[in-house]
C-alpha positions, 0 to 999 in steps of 0.5 A: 589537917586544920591549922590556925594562923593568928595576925597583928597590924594597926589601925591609924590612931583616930576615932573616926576613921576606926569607926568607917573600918569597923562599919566596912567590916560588917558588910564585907563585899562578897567577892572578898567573902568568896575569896577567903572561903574558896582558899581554905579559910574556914573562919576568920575573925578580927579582934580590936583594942585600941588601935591594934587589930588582931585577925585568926583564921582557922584553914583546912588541909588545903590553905597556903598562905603563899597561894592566898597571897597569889590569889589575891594579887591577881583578884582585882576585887581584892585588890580594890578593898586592900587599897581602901583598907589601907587608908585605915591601916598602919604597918607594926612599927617592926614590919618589914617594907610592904608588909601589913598584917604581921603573922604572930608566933605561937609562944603559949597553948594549954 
């Protein structure tokens, strides 16, 4: 069964380092492709306003956040473009120690 999961975190509040993320994220490394893909996600995307990003995957029957989180911490691939990323990125004023992209709850669907 196919799931959806949708994300929030910020962006630091200055134009110009929200134009290198953007420019980062049209030219994904493709280690970091692999590693989305060969978890289970079938499609991520990443809105922006403002500063607030917004991310939604769409995962197959195989996809574990647990287990993306565990393979992500032992890539170091991944590792390295989540220590660039963060110098563009800010935890949501309510995230827990550690935390950056906050998994959001469902509160409407038609």
């Amino acid at each position: 069964m196919n799931k959806r999961y949708c994300f929030a975190l910020d962006l630091r509040s200055d134009p110009a380092l929200i134009a290198e993320y953007e420019k980062y994220h049209k030219n994904v490394w493709p280690e970091v492709l692999a590693s989305i893909r060969e978890s289970g996600i079938e499609k991520m995307e990443i809105f922006r306003a403002g500063n607030r990003l917004f991310m939604i995957m769409e995962t197959n029957a195989n996809f574990s956040l647990e287990k993306k989180k565990q393979s992500d911490e032992a890539n170091p691939v991944v590792q390295k473009w989540e220590t660039l990323m963060s110098k563009f990125q800010q935890p949501l004023p309510y995230a827990t120690q550690g935390e950056k992209w906050m998994l959001m709850d469902k509160i409407f669907s038609t």
